[in-house]
TIBAFI-333269 format. One record per residue (C-alpha): residue number from 0; residue in three letters; x, z, y. Coordinates in nm, 2 decimals. Layout:
N
nr | rest | c1 | c3 | c2
NUM | Ala | X | Z | Y
...
***
This chain:
69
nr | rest | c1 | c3 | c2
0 | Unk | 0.00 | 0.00 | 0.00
1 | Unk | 0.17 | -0.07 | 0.32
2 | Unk | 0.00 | 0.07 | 0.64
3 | Unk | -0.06 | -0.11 | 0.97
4 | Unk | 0.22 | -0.20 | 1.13
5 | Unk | 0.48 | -0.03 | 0.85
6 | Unk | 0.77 | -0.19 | 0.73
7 | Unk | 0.78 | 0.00 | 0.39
8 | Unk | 0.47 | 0.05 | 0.15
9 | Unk | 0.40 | 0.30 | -0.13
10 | Unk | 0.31 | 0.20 | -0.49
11 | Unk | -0.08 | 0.40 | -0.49
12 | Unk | -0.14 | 0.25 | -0.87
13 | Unk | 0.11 | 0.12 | -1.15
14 | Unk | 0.43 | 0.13 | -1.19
15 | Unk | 0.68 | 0.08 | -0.88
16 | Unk | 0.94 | -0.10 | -1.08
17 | Unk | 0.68 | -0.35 | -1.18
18 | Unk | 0.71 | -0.28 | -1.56
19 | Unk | 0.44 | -0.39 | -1.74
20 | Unk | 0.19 | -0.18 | -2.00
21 | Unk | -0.08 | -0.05 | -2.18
22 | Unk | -0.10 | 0.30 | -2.07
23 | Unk | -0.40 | 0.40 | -1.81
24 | Unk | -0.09 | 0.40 | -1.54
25 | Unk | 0.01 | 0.06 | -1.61
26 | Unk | -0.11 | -0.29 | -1.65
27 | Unk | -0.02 | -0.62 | -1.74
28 | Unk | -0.13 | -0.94 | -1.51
29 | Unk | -0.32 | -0.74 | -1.29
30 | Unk | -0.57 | -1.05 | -1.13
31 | Unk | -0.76 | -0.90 | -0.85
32 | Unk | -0.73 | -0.57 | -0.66
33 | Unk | -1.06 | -0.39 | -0.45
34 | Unk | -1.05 | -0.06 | -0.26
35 | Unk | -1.41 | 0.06 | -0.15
36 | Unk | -1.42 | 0.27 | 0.18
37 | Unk | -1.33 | 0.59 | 0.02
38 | Unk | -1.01 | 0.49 | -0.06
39 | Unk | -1.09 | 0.41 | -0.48
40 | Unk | -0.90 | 0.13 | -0.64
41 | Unk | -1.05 | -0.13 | -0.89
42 | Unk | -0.78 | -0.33 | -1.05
43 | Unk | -0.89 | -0.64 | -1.30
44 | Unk | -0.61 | -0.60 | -1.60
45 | Unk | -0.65 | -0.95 | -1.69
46 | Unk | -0.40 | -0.93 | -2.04
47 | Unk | -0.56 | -0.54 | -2.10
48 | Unk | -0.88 | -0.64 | -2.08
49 | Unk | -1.01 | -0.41 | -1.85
50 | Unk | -1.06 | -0.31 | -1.56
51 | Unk | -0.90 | 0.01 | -1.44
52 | Unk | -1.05 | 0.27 | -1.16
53 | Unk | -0.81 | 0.52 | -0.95
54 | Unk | -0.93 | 0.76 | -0.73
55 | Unk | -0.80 | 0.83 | -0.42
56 | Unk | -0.49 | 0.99 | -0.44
57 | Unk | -0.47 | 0.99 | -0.87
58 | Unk | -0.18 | 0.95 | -1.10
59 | Unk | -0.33 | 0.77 | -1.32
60 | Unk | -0.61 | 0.56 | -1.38
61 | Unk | -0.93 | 0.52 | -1.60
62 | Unk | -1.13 | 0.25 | -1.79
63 | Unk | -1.46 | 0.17 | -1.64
64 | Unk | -1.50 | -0.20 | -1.83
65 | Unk | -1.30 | -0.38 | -2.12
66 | Unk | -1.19 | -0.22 | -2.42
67 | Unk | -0.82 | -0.28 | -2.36
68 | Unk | -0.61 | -0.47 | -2.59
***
């Protein structure tokens, strides 16, 4: 996430060295990304197939639709 004007950004949901995975932290070929006006985060995992919800401020996220791989 990179904030108005900011030249540095912070990694709010995967992995920050862009590794790729399974795990409810990670994903692999993440296709489209929403965040609703309280902050949440949708992420389509296209090669998981699912699609993964973070709260606000979470560590991790959770499956809402797919059934992963």
């Amino acid at each position: 996430m990179y904030l108005a004007s900011a030249s540095t950004g912070t990694t709010v949901a995967g992995f920050s060295n862009g590794t790729s995975a399974t795990s409810s932290s990670g994903f692999e070929n993440p296709s489209d990304v929403v965040v609703d006006s309280n902050g949440n985060i949708y992420v389509a995992d296209l090669y998981n197939s699912r699609v993964q919800f973070w709260s606000n401020g979470a560590s991790y996220g959770i499956t809402i639709a797919g059934s992963g791989k």
